[in-house]
C-alpha positions as CSV (number, residue, x, y, z in Angstrom):
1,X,16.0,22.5,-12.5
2,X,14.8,22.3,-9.1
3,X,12.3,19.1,-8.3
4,X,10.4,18.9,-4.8
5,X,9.3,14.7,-3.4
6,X,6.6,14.2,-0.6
7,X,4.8,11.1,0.9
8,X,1.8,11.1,1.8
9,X,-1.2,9.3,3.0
10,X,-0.7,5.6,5.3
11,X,3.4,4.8,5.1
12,X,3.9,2.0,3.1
13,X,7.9,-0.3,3.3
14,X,10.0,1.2,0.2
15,X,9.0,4.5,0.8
16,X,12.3,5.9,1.8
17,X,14.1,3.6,-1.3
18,X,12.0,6.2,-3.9
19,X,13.1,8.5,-1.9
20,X,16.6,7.9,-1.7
21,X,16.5,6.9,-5.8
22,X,15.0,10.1,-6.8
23,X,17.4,12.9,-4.5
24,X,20.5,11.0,-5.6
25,X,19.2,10.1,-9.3
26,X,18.2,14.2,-9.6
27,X,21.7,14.8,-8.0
28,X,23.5,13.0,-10.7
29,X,21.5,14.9,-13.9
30,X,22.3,18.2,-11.7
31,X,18.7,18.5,-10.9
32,X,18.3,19.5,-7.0
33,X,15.4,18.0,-5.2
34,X,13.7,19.9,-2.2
35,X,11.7,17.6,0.4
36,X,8.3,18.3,2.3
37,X,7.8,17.0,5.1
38,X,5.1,15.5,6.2
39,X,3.0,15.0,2.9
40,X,1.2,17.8,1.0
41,X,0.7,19.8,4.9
42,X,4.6,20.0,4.6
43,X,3.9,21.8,1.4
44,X,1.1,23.8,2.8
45,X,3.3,25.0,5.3
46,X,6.5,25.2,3.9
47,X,8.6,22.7,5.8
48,X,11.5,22.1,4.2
49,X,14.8,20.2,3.8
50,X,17.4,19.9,1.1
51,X,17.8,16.7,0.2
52,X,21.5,17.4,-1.2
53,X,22.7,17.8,2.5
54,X,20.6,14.9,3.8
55,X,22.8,11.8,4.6
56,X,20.3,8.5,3.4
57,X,23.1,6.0,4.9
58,X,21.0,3.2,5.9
59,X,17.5,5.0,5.0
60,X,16.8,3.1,1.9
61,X,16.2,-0.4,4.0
62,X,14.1,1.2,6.4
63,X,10.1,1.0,6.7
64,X,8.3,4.0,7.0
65,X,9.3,7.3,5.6
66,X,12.3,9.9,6.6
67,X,10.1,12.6,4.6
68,X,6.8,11.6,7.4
69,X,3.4,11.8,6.5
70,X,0.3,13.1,6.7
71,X,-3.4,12.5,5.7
72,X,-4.0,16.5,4.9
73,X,-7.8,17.0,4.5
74,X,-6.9,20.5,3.9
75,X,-5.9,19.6,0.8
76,X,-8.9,18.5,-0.9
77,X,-9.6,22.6,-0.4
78,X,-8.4,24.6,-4.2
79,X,-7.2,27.5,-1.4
80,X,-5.1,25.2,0.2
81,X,-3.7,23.3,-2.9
82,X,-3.2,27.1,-4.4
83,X,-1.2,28.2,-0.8
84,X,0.8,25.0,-1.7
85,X,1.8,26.0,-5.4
86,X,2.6,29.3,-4.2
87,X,5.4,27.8,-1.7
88,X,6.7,25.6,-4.6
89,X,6.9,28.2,-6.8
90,X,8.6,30.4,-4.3
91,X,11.2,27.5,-3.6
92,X,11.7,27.5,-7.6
93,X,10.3,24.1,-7.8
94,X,9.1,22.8,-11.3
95,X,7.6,19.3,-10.8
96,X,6.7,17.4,-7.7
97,X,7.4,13.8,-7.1
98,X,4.3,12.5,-5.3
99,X,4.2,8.9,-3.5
100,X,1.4,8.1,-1.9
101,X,-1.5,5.6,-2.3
102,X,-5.2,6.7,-3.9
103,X,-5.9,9.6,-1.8
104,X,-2.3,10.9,-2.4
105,X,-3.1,10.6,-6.4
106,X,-6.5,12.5,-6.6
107,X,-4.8,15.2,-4.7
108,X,-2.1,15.2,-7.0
109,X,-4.9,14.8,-9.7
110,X,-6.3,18.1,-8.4
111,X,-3.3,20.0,-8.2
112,X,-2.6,19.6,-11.3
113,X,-5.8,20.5,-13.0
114,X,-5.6,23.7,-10.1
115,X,-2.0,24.8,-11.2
116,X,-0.6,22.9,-14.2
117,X,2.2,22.2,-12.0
118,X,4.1,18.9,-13.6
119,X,3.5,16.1,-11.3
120,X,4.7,12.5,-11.3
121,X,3.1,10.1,-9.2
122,X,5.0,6.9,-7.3
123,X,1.9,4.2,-6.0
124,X,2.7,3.2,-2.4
125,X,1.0,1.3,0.0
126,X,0.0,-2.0,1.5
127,X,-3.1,-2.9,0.2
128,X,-2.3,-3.0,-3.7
129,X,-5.2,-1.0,-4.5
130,X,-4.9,0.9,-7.7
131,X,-6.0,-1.1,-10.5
132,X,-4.0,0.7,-13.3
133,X,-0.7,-1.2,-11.9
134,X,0.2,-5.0,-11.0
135,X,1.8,-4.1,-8.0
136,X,2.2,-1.0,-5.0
137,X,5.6,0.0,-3.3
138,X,4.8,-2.1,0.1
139,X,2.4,-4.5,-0.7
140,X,5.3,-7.2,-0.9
141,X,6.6,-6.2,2.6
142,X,3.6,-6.4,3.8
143,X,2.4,-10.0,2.6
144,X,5.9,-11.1,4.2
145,X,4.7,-10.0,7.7
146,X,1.1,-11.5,7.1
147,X,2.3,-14.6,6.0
148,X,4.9,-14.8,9.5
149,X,2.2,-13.8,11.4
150,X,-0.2,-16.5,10.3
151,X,2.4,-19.3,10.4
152,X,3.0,-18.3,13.9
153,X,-0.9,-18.2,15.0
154,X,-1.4,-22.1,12.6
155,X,1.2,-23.3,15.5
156,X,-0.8,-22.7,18.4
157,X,-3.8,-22.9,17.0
158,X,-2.3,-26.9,15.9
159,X,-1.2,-27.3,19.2
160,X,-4.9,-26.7,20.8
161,X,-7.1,-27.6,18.2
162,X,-8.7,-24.0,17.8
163,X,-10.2,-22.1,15.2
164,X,-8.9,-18.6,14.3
165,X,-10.0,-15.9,12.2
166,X,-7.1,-13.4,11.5
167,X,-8.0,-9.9,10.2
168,X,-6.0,-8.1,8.1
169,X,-5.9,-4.8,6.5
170,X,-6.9,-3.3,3.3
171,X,-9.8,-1.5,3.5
172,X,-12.4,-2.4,0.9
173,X,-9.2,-4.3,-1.3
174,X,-8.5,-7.9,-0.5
175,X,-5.2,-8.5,-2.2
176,X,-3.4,-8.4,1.2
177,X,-6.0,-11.3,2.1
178,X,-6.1,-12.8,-1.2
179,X,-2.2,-13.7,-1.7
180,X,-1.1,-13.7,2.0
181,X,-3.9,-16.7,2.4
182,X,-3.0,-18.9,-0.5
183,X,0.6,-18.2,0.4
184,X,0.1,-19.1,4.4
185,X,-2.1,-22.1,3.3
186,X,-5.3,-20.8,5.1
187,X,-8.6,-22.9,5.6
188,X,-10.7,-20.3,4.2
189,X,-10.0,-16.6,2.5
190,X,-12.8,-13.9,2.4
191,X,-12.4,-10.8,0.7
192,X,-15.3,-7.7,-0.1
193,X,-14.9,-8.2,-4.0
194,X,-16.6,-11.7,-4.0
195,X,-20.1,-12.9,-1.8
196,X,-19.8,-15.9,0.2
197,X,-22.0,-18.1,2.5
198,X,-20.7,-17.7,6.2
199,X,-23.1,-20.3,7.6
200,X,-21.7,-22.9,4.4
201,X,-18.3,-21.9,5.4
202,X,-19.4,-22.9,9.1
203,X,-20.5,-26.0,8.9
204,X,-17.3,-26.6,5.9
205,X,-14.9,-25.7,8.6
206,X,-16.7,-28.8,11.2
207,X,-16.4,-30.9,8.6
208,X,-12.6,-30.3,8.3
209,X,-12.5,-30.8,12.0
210,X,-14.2,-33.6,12.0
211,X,-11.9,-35.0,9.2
212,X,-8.8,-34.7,11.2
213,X,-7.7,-31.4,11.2
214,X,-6.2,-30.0,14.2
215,X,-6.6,-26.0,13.0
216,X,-9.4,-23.9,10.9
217,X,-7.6,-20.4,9.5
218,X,-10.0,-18.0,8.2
219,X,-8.7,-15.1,6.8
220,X,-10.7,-12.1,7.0
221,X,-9.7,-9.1,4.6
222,X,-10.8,-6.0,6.5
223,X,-13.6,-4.9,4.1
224,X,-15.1,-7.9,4.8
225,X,-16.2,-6.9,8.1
226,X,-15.0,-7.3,11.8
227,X,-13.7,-10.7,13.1
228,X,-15.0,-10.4,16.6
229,X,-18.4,-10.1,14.9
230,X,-17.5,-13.0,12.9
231,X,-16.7,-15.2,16.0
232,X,-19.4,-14.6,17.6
233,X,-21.9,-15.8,14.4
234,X,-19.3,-18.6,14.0
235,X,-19.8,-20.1,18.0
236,X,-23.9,-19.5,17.4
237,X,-23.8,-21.9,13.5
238,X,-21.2,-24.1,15.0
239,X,-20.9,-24.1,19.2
240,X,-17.4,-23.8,19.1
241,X,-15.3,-20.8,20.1
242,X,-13.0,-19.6,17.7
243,X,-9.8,-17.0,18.4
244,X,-9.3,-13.6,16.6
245,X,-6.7,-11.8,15.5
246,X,-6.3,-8.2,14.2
247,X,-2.8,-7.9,12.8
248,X,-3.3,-4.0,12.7
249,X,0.0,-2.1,12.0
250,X,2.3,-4.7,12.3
251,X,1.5,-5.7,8.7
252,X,2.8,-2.1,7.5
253,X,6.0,-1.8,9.4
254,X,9.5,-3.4,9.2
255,X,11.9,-3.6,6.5
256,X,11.0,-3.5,3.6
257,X,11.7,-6.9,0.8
258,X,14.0,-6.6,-2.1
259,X,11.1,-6.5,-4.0
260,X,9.5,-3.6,-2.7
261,X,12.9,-1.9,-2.9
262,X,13.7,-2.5,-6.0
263,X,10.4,-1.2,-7.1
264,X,10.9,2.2,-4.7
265,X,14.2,2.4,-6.7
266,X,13.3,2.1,-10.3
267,X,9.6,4.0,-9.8
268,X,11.4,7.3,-8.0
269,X,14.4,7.2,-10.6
270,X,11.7,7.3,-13.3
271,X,9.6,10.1,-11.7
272,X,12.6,12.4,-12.0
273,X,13.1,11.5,-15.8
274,X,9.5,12.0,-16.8
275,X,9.5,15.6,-15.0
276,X,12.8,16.2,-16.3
277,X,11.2,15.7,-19.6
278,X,8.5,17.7,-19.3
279,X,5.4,16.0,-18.2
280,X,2.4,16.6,-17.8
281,X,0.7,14.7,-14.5
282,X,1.6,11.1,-15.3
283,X,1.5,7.9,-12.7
284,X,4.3,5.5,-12.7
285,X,3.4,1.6,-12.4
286,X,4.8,-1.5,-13.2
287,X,3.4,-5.0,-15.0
288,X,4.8,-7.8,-16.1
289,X,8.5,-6.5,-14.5
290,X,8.6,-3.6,-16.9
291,X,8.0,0.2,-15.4
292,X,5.8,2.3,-17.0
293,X,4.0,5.4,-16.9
294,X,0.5,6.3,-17.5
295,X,-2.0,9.6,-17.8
296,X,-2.3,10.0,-14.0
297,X,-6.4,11.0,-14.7
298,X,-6.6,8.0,-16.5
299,X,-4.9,5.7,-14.2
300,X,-7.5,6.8,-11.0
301,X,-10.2,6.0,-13.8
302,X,-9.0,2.3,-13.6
303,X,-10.9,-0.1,-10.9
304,X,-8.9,-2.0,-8.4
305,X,-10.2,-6.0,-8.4
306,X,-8.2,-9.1,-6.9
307,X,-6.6,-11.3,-8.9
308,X,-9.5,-14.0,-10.4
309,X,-6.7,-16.3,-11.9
310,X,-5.8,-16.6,-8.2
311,X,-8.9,-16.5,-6.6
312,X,-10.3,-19.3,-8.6
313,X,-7.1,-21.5,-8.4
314,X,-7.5,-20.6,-4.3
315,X,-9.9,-23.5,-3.0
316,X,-7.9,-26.1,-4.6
317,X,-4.6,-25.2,-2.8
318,X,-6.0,-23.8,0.6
């Protein structure tokens, strides 16, 4: 049996762990594994490698992805996904491990429907976006650097008495802002998924001040809208001049936790099993600890929200 593996979509820490799992759990069943690099355009244009001769010493703690990626608008395009089946086909490849984040699973979603080709998809990437599982390869990594990066803004922002509002990403999810805030001990913690008063968070954030504190965090998930917007509004309720911060791609770089690892591991060994047992186009996830798989159709039909137990239990620890 001959398996091909892409990523795809924004790189996310534990990419290169499914990776490594899935070429060296294939090579133990006999099962050999072709790579495309750089996403589903790799596939489009038939770039290559053979994962059996590929040394991964040292890949499977790295961030980013030795396979590259690529956000390939070509690909929402059936004569583009059918140019891509060909070249599998002509490899002899009969199911494609795909890890990716949203857009990397309505391709595959696609794909599928276009050739019947088995597909088995691995969720990856920072913002913790797909609502059918708890958790995404690279969301833990990138809490981690959040969290760092905030404690190192709350000491200068003690030292001078300042007001700061940190952006950070995940575009219209605010889990990344959601847990790295309660975990950081932030002032405030705005996210898209739930309305709040700016001008009562103002005038809340004077009254801390004015109470003794020395520092005001905000932090500002990215589909909330832009921070230097948000400063500015802030020095017109208040008269005081806040700092911003965009932590940008620092949040999605470095190496990756154990436990976005681990998950890389156990989610690319079991893509490899279900397409060694014939599936159909299935997503892999994990809750509660346990990995599962899912109806990959199914799975994109589930809503991403942040976690209400949390959100609620936010303003009494922040």
């Amino acid at each position: 049996m001959k398996l091909g593996i892409i990523t795809s979509g924004g790189d996310a820490p534990g990419m290169n762990a499914a990776i490594v799992a899935a070429a060296r759990y294939a090579r133990s069943r006999g099962i050999e594994m072709f790579g495309y690099v750089g996403g589903y355009r790799g596939v489009i244009e038939h770039k290559t490698v053979d994962l059996a001769k590929t040394s991964f010493r040292g890949a499977l703690g790295r961030g980013g992805t030795l396979l590259y990626t690529d956000r390939c608008e070509e690909f929402l395009l059936r004569e583009y996904r059918l140019q891509a089946y060909d070249n599998l086909r002509s490899d002899g490849v009969e199911g494609l491990v795909a890890v990716g984040g949203d857009g990397t699973f309505r391709g595959a979603r696609d794909f599928f429907a276009d050739t019947g080709l088995p597909i088995a998809c691995v969720p990856a990437t920072i913002d913790n976006d797909l609502g059918y599982t708890e958790f995404t390869i690279g969301f833990d990594t990138a809490l981690n650097n959040v969290v760092n990066a905030v404690e190192a803004i709350k000491d200068t922002a003690e030292s001078h008495g300042k007001v700061s509002f940190v952006e950070v990403m995940g575009r219209k999810c605010g889990n990344i802002a959601l847990h790295s805030g309660v975990a950081s001990g932030a002032d405030f913690i705005l996210v898209p998924e739930r309305p709040f008063d700016f001008e009562e968070l103002s005038k809340k954030a004077v009254e801390k001040l004015e109470a003794g504190h020395h520092s005001i965090i905000f932090i500002v998930a990215e589909g909330v809208g832009k921070v230097s917007e948000m400063s500015v509004r802030f020095k017109e309720l208040t008269g005081i001049t806040p700092r911003e911060t965009s932590l940008g791609f620092i949040q999605r770089g470095g190496n990756p936790t154990y436990a976005d690892r681990m998950l890389g591991v156990r989610m690319g060994a079991t893509a490899v099993d279900l397409l060694a047992g014939g599936c159909g186009a299935v997503a892999v996830g994990v809750r509660g600890g346990e990995i599962f798989d899912t109806d990959l159709a199914g799975a994109l039909g589930i809503p991403s929200d942040i976690d209400q137990t949390l959100y609620d239990l936010a303003p009494g620890i922040v």
